[in-house]
N, C-alpha and C positions, 0 to 999 in steps of 0.2 A: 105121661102128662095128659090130662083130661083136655077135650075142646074150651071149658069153660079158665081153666089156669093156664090153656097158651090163649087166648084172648085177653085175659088180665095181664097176661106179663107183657104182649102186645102193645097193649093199651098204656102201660107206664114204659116201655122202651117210646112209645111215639113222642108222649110227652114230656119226655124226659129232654130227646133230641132235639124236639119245639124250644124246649125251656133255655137249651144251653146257648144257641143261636144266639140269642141276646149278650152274648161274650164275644170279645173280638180276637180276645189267646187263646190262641190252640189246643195251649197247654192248660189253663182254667176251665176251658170246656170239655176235655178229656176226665178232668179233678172231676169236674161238677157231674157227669152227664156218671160219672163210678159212683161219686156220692150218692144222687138221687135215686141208683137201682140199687142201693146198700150193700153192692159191691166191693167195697170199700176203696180207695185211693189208687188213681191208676199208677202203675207200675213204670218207673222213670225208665227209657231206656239206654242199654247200656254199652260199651265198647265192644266189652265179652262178657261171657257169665263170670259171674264175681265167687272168687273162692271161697272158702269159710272163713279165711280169718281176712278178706280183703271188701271193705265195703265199694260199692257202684264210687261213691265219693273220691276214695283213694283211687280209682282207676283214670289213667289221663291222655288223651287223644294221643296219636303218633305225631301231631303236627306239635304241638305242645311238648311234648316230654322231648323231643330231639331239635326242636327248633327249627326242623325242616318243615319241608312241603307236602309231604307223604313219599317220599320216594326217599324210603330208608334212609330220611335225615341228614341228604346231603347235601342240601340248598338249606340255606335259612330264609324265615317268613319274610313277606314283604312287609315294608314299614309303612305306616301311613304318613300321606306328606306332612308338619304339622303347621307349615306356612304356604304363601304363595311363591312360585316359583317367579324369580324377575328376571330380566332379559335386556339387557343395555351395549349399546356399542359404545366402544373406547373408541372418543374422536381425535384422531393421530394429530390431525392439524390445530388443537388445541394448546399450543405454548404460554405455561401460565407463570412463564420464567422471564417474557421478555419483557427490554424495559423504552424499547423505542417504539414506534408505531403507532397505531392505534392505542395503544398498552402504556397510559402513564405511569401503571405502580404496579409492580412485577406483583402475582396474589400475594406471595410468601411474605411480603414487604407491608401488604395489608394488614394480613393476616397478626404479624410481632405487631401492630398497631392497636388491632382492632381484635385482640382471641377470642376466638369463641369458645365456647368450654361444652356445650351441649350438639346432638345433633341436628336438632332445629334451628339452632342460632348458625350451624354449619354452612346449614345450605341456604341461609339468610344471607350470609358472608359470600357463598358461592356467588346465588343471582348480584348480587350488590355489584360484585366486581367485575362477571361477564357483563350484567350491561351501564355499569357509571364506567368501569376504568376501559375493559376491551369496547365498548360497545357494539357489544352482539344487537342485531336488531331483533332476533327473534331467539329468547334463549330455551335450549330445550333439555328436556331432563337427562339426554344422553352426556349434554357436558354437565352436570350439573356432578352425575357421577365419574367422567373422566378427571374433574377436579378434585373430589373423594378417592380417588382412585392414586389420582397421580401426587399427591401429599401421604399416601398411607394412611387415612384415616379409614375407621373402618365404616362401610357400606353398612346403612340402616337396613333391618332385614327388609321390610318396606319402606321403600324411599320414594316412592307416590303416596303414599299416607305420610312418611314425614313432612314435604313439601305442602301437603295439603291442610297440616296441621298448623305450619305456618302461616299459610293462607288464611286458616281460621281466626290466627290470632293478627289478621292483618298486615304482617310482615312481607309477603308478597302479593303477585295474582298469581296463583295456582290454578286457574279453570281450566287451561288449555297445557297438554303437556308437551308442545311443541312452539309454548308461547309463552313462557313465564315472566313474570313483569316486578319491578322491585316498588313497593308502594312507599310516600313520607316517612310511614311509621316505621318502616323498615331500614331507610334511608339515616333515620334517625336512631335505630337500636345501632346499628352498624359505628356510626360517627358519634354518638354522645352516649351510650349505655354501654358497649364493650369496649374493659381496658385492656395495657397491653398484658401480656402472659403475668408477666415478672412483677405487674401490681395488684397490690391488696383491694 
């Protein structure tokens, strides 16, 4: 190769490298930086060399093809979380069966009253009756789910977003999760808008 054809090829490797920069894929700049020295199309790389009758395509990671971690496939991959993880304590001293006390109307007794069929109207029904019938003064989301808990209904995967949904629709105060409050409107779904289970 002459002085004058490695300075030309020089001179198109420099700006070639200039030119691809302006890409933020690694992988487009590797494409682009082949194409521009007419090189042709960088070469994908591969697991192993690929047989002849086995394309780079057909070939599939070991973590892939066994499900494992790479250690010959005896772990399987970890999953990604697809929610948030929640965290409540069941409050023991939560009796939603009595019917003396503080407690004019056991929940259960409300509840054949007053069903709620959704789980927003749930935990509408929940705050209603910690604070009109037990009156809690400060009700907080831990009973909100010991009362989810302790009927069997099933736990909202997010039950800070349900409660806060219902806040939105003004059914409760949802601001404070250590302070939830039951608003008119709420007051009013509870006693005039839900009937009991058994009615149409």
């Amino acid at each position: 190769m002459s002085d004058g054809d490695f300075e030309l090829r020089l001179d198109r490797v420099t700006r070639a490298a200039e030119a691809v920069k302006l890409l933020d894929n690694p992988e487009l700049q590797a494409e682009a930086f082949h194409y521009l020295l007419d090189s042709g199309p960088a070469k994908k790389p591969s697991v192993r060399d690929a047989s002849p009758d086995e394309s780079v395509e057909d070939q599939v990671e070991p973590d892939s093809a066994s499900g494992g971690n790479g250690n010959n496939g005896t772990k399987p991959p970890r999953k990604k979380s697809t929610g948030k993880k929640q965290s409540f304590t069941f409050d023991k001293d939560l009796n939603i069966y009595v019917t003396s006390g503080v407690t004019s109307t056991p929940f259960k007794a409300l509840v054949a009253k007053h069903y709620p069929k959704t789980q927003e109207h749930r935990a509408v029904v929940a705050v209603y009756w910690l604070k009109k019938e037990r009156e809690t003064p400060a009700v907080k989301i831990d009973q909100v789910y010991t009362v989810f808990k302790t009927m069997e209904w099933p736990v909202p995967a997010d039950l800070a977003n349900t409660l806060a949904q219902a806040g939105t629709k003004g059914f409760i105060d949802s601001k404070k999760r250590d302070d939830i409050g039951i608003t008119t409107h709420g007051e009013n779904l509870v006693e005039h808008v839900l009937k009991p289970e058994t009615s149409e």
